[in-house]
C-alpha positions in Angstrom: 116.8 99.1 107.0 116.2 95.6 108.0 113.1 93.4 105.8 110.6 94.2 109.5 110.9 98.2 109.1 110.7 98.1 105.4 107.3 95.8 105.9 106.0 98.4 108.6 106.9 101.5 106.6 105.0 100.4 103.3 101.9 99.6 105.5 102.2 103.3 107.2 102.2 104.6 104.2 99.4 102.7 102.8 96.9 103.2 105.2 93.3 104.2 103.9 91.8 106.0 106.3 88.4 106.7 105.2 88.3 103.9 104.2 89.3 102.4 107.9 86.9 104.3 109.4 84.0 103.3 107.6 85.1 99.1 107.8 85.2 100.3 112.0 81.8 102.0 112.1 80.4 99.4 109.7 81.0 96.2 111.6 80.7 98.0 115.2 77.2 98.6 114.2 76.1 96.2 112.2 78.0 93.6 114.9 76.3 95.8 118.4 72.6 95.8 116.5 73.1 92.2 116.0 75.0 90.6 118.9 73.7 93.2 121.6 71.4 91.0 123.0 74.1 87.8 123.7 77.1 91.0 124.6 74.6 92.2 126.9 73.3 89.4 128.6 75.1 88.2 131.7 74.0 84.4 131.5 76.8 82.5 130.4 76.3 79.8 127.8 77.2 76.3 128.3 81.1 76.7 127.2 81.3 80.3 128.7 82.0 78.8 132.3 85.5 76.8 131.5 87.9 79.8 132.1 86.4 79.1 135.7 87.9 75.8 135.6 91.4 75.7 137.3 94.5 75.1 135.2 92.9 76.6 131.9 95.6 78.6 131.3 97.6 75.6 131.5 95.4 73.5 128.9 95.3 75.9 127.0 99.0 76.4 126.8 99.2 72.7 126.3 96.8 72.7 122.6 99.0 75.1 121.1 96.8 78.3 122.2 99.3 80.7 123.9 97.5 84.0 123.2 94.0 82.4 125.2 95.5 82.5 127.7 97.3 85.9 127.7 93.9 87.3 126.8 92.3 85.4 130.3 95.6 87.4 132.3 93.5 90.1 131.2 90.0 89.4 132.0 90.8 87.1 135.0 88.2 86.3 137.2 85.2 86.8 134.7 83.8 86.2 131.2 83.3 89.9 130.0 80.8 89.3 126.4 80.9 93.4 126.1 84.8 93.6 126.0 85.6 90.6 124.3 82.6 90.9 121.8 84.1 94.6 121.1 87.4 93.4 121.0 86.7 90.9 118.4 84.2 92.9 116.3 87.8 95.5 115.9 89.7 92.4 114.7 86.8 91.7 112.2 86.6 95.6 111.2 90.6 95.0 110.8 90.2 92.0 108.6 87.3 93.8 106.5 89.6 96.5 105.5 92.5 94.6 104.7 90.1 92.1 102.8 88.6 95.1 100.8 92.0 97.0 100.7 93.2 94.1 98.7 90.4 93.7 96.4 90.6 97.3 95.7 94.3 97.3 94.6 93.6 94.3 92.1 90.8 95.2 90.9 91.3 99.5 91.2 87.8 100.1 93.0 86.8 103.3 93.2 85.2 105.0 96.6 81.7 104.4 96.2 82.4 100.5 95.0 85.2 100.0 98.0 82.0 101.4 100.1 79.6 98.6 98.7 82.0 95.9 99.0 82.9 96.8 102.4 79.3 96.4 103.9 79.2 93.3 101.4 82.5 91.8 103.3 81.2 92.9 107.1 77.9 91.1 106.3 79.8 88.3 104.9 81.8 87.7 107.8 79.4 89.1 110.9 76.6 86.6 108.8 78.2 83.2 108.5 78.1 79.9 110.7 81.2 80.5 112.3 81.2 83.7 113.6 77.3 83.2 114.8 78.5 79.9 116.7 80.8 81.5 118.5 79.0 83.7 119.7 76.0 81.9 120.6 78.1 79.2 122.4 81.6 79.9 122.8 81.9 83.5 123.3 84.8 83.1 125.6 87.5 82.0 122.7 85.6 84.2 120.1 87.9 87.1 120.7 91.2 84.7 120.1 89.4 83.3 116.8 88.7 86.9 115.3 92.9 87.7 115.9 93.6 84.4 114.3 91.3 85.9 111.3 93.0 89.1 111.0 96.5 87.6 111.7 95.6 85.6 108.4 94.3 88.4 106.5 97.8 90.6 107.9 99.6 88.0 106.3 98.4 88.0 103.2 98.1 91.5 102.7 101.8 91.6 103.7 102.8 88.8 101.5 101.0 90.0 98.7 102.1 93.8 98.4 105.5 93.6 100.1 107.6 91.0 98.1 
């Protein structure tokens, strides 16, 4: 079995599921409730027009940001704040359960204290500068910035358990 399926096989069969669910459910809500208003609002903000701008792709491409514009092969034509606000709130749900999964194995949380740091994490990260920037003003590379997030967090869970 090569180093990939040995990797993919200890994270199968690692997978909190209660756990998952209630990092999902946690920052959907918390995340809809408190972003509903911008997801919801067809005005664009100031930055939201450039995937209008002909040859994005191509800049985009040309900054080092190939996955911008695979996600804009998606949603061509338009800036869509529901998808890509729910699309990014899943990749902070994501990152809120590997960040508490983590803590949880160092320090040996039980249910009720994964629970608490789990709302504590998803208020941390739905709550800072960042993530309210983005979507106040450029909701269009928000859902590329959340994968970057998780793909960091993915990384260090694998490092960290898997070596």
């Amino acid at each position: 079995m090569n180093r990939i399926q040995q990797i993919v096989t200890a994270v199968k069969g690692d997978i909190d599921i209660s756990l998952l669910k209630f990092s999902l459910l946690l920052t959907l809500s918390i995340g809809f409730i408190t972003y509903s208003f911008g997801y919801y609002n067809l005005g664009f903000s100031h930055d939201s027009l450039v995937p209008w701008l002909r040859g994005f792709c191509i800049g985009q491409l040309s900054i080092g940001r190939p996955f911008t514009s695979f996600i804009y092969s998606i949603f061509e034509y338009y800036n869509n704040k529901v998808i890509m606000g729910l699309i990014s709130l899943c990749f902070i749900a994501f990152s809120v359960y590997i960040t508490v999964r983590i803590f949880s194995k160092l320090y040996n949380f039980d249910e009720k204290a994964k629970k608490y740091l789990s709302t504590a994490v998803t208020l941390l990260y739905l709550f800072n500068i960042t993530f309210i920037s983005l979507n106040a003003t450029f909701s269009f590379q928000i859902c590329c910035d959340s994968l970057a997030l998780f793909r960091s967090y993915a990384s260090l869970n694998i490092l960290s358990f898997n070596t």
